[in-house]
C-alpha positions in Angstrom: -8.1 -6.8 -2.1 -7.8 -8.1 -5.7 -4.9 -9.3 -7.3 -4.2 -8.7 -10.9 -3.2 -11.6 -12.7 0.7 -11.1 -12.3 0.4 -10.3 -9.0 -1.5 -13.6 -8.1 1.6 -15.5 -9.9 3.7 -13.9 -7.6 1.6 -14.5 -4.6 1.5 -18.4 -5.6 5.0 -18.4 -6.4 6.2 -16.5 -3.3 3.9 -19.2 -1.2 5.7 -22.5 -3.2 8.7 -21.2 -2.0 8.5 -20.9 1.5 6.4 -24.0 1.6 9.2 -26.5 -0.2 12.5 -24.3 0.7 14.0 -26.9 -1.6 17.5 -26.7 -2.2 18.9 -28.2 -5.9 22.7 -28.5 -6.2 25.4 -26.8 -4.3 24.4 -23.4 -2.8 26.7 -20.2 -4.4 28.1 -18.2 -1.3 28.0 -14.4 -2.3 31.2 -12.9 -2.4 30.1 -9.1 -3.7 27.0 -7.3 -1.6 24.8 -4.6 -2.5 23.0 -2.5 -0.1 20.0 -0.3 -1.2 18.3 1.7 1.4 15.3 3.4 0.5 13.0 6.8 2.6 9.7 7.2 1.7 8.8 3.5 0.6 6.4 1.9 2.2 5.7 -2.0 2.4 2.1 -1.8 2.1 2.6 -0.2 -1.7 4.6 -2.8 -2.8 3.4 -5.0 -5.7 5.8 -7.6 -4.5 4.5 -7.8 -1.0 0.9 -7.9 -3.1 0.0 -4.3 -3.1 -2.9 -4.4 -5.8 -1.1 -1.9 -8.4 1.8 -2.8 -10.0 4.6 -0.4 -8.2 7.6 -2.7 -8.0 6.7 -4.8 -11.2 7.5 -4.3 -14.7 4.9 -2.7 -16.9 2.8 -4.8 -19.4 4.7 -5.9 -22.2 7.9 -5.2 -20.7 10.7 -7.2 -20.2 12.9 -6.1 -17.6 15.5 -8.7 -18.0 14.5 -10.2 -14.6 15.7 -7.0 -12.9 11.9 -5.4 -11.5 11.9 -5.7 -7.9 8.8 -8.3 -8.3 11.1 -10.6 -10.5 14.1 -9.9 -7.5 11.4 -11.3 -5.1 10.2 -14.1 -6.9 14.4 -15.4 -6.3 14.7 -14.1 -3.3 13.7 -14.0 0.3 11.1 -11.1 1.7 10.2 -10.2 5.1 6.6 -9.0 5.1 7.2 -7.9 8.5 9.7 -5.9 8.7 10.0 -2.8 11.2 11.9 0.3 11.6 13.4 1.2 15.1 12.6 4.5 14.7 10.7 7.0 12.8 14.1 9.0 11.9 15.2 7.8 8.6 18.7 8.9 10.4 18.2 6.5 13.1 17.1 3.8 11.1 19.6 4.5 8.6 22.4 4.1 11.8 20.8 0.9 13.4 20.9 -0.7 10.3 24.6 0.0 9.0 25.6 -1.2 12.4 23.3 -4.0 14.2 23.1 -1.8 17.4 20.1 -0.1 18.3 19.4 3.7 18.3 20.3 3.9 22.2 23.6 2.0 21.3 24.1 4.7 18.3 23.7 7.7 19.7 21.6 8.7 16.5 18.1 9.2 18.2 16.1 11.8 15.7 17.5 13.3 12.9 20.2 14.9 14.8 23.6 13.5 16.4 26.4 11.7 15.3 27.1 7.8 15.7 29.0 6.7 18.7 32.9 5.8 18.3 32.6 2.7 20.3 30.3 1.2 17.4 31.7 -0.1 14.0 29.8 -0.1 10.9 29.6 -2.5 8.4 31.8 -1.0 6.4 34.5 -1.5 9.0 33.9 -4.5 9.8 33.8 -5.4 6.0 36.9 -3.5 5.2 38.8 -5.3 7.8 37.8 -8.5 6.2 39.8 -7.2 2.8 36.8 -5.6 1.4 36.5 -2.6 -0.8 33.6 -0.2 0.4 32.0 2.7 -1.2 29.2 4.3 -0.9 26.5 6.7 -3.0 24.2 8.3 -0.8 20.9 10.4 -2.2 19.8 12.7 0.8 18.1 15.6 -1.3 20.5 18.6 0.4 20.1 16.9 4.0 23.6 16.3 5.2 24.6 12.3 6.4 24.8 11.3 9.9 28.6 12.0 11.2 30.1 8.7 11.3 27.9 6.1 9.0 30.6 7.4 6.1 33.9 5.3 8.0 35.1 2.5 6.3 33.6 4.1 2.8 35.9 5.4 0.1 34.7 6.8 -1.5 31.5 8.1 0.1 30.0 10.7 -1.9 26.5 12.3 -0.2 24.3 13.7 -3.4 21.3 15.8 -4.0 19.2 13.2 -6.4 18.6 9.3 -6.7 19.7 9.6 -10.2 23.0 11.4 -9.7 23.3 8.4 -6.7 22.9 5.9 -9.9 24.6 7.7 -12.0 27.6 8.0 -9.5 27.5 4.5 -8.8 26.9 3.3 -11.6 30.4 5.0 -13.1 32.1 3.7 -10.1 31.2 0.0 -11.1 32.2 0.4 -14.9 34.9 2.3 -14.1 36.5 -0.3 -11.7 38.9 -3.3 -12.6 37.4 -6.1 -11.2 40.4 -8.5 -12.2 41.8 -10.1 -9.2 40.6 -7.3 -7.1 39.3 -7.4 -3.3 35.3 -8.3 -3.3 33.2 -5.4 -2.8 30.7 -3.7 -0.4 28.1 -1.0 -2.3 25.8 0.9 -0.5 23.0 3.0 -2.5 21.2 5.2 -0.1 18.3 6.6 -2.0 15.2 9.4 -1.6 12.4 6.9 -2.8 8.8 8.2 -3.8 9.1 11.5 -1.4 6.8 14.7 -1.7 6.8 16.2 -4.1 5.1 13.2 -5.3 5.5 13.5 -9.1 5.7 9.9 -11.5 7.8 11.1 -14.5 8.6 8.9 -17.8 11.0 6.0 -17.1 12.5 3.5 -19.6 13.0 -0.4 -17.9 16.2 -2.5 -19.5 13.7 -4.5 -21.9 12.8 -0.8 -23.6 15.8 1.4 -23.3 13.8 3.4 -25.9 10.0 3.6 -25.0 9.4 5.4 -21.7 6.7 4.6 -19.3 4.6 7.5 -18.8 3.8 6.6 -15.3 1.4 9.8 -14.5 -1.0 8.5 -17.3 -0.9 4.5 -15.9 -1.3 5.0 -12.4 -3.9 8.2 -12.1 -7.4 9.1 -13.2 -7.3 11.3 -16.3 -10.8 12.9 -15.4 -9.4 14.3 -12.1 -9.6 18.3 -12.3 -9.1 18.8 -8.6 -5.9 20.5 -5.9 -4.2 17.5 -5.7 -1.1 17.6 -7.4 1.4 15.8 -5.0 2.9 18.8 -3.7 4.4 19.7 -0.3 2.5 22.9 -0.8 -0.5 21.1 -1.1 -0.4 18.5 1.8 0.7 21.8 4.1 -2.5 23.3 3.5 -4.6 20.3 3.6 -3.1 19.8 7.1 -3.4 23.5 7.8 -6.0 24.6 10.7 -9.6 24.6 9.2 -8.6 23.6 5.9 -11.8 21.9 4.5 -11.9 18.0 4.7 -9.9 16.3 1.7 -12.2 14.8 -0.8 -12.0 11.4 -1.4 -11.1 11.9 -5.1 -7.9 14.3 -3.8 -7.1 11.6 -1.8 -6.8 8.8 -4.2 -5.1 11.2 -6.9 -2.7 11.9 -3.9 -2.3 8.1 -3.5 -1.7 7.8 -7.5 1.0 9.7 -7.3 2.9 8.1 -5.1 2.6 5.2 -6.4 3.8 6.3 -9.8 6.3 7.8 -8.0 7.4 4.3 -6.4 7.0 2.8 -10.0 9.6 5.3 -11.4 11.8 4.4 -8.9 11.1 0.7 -9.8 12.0 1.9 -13.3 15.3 3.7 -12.4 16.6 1.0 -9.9 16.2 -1.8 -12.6 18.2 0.5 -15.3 20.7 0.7 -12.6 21.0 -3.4 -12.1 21.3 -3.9 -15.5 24.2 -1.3 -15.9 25.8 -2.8 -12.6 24.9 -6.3 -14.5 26.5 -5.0 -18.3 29.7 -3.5 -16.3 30.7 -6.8 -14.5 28.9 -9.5 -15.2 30.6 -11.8 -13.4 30.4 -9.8 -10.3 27.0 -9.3 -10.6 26.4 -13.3 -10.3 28.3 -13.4 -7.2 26.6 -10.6 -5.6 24.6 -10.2 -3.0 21.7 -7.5 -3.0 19.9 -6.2 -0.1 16.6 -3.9 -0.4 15.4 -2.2 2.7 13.0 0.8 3.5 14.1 2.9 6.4 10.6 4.8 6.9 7.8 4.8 5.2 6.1 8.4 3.7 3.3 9.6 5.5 -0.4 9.1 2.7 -3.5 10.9 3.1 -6.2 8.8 4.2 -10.3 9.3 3.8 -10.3 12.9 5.0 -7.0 13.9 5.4 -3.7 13.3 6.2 -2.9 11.3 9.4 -1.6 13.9 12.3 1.0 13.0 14.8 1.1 9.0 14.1 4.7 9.1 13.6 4.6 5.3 15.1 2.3 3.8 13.4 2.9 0.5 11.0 2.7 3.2 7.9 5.9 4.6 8.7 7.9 1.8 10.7 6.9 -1.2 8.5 8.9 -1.3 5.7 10.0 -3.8 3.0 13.4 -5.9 3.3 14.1 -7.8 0.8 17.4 -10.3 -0.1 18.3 -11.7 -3.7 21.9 -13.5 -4.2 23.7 -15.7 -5.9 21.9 -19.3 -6.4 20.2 -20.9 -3.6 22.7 -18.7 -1.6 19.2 -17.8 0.2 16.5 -19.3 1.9 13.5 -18.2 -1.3 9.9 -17.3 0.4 8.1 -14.9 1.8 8.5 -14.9 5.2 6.3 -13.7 8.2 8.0 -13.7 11.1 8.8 -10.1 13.1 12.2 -8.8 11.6 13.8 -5.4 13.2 16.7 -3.9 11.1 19.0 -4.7 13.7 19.2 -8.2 11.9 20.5 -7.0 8.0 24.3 -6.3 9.6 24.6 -9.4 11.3 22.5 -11.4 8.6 25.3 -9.6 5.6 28.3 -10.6 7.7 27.0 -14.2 8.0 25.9 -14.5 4.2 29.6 -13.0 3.1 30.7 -15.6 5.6 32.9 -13.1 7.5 33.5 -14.0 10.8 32.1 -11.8 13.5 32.9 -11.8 16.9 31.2 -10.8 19.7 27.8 -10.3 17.8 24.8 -11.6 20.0 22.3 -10.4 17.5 20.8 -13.5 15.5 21.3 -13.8 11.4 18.3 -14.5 9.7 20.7 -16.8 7.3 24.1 -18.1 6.9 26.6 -18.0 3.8 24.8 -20.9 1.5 21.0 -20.0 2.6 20.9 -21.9 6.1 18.7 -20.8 9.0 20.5 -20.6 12.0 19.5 -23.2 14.8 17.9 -20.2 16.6 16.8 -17.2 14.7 14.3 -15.8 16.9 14.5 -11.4 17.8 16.5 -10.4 20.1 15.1 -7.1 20.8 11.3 -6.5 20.6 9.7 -4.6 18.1 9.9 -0.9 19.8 10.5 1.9 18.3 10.3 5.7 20.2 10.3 9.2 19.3 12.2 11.2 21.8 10.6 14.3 20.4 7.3 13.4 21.2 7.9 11.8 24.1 6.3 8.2 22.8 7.1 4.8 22.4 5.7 1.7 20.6 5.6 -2.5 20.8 4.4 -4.2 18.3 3.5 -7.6 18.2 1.8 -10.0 16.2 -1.4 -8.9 17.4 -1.6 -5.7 19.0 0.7 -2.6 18.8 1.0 -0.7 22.5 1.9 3.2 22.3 2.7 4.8 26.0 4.1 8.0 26.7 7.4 8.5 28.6 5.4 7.4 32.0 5.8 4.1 31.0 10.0 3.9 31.9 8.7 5.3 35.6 6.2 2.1 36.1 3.4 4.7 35.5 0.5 3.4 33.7 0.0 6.8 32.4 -1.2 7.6 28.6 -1.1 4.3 27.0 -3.1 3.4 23.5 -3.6 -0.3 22.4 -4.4 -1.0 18.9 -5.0 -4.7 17.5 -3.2 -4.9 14.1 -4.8 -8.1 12.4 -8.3 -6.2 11.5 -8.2 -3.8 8.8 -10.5 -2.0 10.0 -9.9 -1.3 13.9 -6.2 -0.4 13.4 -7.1 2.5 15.0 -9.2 1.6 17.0 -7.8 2.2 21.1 -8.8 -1.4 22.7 -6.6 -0.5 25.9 -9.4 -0.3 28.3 -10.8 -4.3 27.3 -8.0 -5.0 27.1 -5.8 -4.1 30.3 -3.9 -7.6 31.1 -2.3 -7.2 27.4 -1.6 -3.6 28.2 0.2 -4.3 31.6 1.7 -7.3 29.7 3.2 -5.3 26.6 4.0 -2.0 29.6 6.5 -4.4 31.3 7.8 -5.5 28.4 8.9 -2.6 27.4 10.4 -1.6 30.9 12.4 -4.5 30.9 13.9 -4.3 27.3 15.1 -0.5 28.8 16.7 -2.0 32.0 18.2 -4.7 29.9 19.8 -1.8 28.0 20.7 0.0 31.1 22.7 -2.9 32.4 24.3 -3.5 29.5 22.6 -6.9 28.9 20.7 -6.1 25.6 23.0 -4.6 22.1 
């Protein structure tokens, strides 16, 4: 892949960071924190996790007052490995506003309501003397029963601009004179089908919209594609004729001027959030994580039934605060969204008992002495019947057989060649198989017993 120029600074700079993890001065603890959770967005089309078009930058000859996600990266911390515990953006959604995974929740698909006996991080927050509200996009979808306690207000809305436009009143609308410090969580829609980039101004040009259709797609394609759930139904339909390859990269466009339009509207929202309370904004904490990725055609169609694959459960994370107040870099290391709750307790430096699940960092940017997972990477769709570990090096799928010590259906894929991710190596390689199989058993039992959270 080749990196334009911008995106090679970021690369470099991204590198000199987690190489020196220098620290200058005193580190700034965050007292304010912002949560953005996004569906649909998917690490792999991220400009700041070196995606070759520039989604999640600033357009050319645009200054975005340092607010582009790119520019948020370059300050902050990213985890390039980042990984859903579930393909259910309500799961996900649950696992990460508590630390407990989906079998702790209760919220297994995209039914169900979070357990009683777990606390969000609202909670938790609000019994530390923080104010909590949150704005929540979920395109007429309703919100998991239970993820709204501790929020006041929590207002569930159809679009991601009436979500910014909602919080964004709330923040220049609030008195932030000698008031408690405050928790803000953002749920947002992402780049979702329909796919369809529209004009966006950025903070530096208020005035000059980006037409993000015209930057980010061929002008000479006459074809079907048009980003449309329509359209990807009757792809997918039953001997619907292969997808060219030209539908297939329009399709790609336009999701990724979709995901720059959302680059485009989040920055406008910083920099209101910035102009409302400046202050606050330098003392805040933000947090940016995906909680699915949306499913892309590929060479000849769109992928069927690969709800677990790294396309959907990989996702970006990213954390930007107040100076030094995290550890800069991009990092590398397996990171399940069981650790954000934890992690955002630790950085506010709110004491939290009982937790066993390990912070990434502390409240002035310090690793912890021992930061490794706690729970492997799985993830499992009750509705198929499947479950997935993923490692460094391979990624294990197995039907439900696997719980019952049956070496039943089980697929092996190695994930560090491009070109055999889907490629089943199970049968050369059955002592990695058996290895990853028991795994998985034992994380269940652990759970069973109580031992794992």
């Amino acid at each position: 892949m080749s990196l334009s120029f911008p995106h090679t600074i970021l690369a470099v700079g991204l590198a000199a960071c987690a190489a020196c993890q220098f620290r200058l001065g005193e580190a700034e603890p965050a007292r304010h924190v912002l949560i953005i959770t996004v569906d649909g967005l998917r690490a792999d089309h991220c400009s700041f996790l070196l995606y070759a078009r520039p989604t999640t930058s600033a357009p050319e000859g645009v200054h975005a007052a340092g607010l582009a996600l790119d520019d948020l990266a370059l300050r902050g911390t990213v985890y390039a490995q980042a990984f859903c515990p579930s393909p259910y953006v309500e799961s996900s959604l649950a696992t990460l506003m508590t630390g407990a995974v989906p079998m702790r929740t209760g919220v297994l698909t995209t039914a169900g309501e979070l357990s009683p006996h777990v606390d969000t991080l609202a909670q938790r927050l609000g019994a530390a003397g923080f104010e909590a509200a949150a704005f929540v996009a979920r395109g007429g979808k309703h919100l998991t029963e239970g993820l709204e306690r501790g929020f006041a207000p929590c207002e569930v809305l159809d679009t991601d601009q009436e979500a910014f436009a909602a919080a964004a009143v709330w923040l220049e609308t609030r008195n932030w004179r000698g008031t408690p410090p405050v928790f803000l969580w953002l749920h947002l829609e992402g780049p979702q089908v329909p796919f369809q980039p529209a004009p966006c101004p950025w903070p530096g040009a208020p005035d000059q919209p980006v037409d993000n259709a015209t930057l980010f797609t061929d002008p000479g394609y006459g074809g079907p594609a048009d980003g449309s759930l329509e359209f990807q139904q009757g792809a997918q339909a039953a001997h619907a004729p292969a997808l060219t390859l030209a539908s297939q990269r329009h399709t790609v466009a336009l999701y990724d001027g979709g995901l720059a339009t959302f680059s485009g509207r989040l920055a406008n929202f910083l920099e209101r959030f910035r102009r409302a309370a400046p202050g606050a904004w330098e003392q805040t904490g933000l947090v940016l994580a995906g909680v699915s990725g949306a499913s892309l055609p590929e060479p000849g169609g769109w992928p069927e039934g690969r709800w677990l694959d790294d396309d959907r459960l990989r996702v970006p994370l990213l954390f930007h605060g107040p100076a030094r107040s995290v550890p800069n870099g991009l990092r590398s290391e397996l990171v399940g969204l069981t650790r954000i709750a934890p992690t955002v307790l630790a950085w506010l430096d709110v004491r939290a008992e009982g937790d066993s699940e390990p912070r990434l960092f502390g409240p002035r940017g310090a690793a912890p002495a021992a930061a490794q997972e706690l729970h492997p990477m799985i993830a499992f769709d009750p509705a198929q019947g499947l479950y997935t570990l993923r490692r460094r090096d391979y990624r294990l799928v197995a039907d439900e057989g696997v719980l019952r010590g049956q070496r039943s259906h089980m697929l092996l894929f190695p994930v560090q060649n491009l070109s055999q991710l889907h490629v089943d190596v199970s049968l050369q390689r059955i002592s990695v198989v058996d290895d990853m199989r028991l795994e998985i058993v034992d994380w269940f039992k652990g759970l069973a017993s109580g031992g794992a959270q």
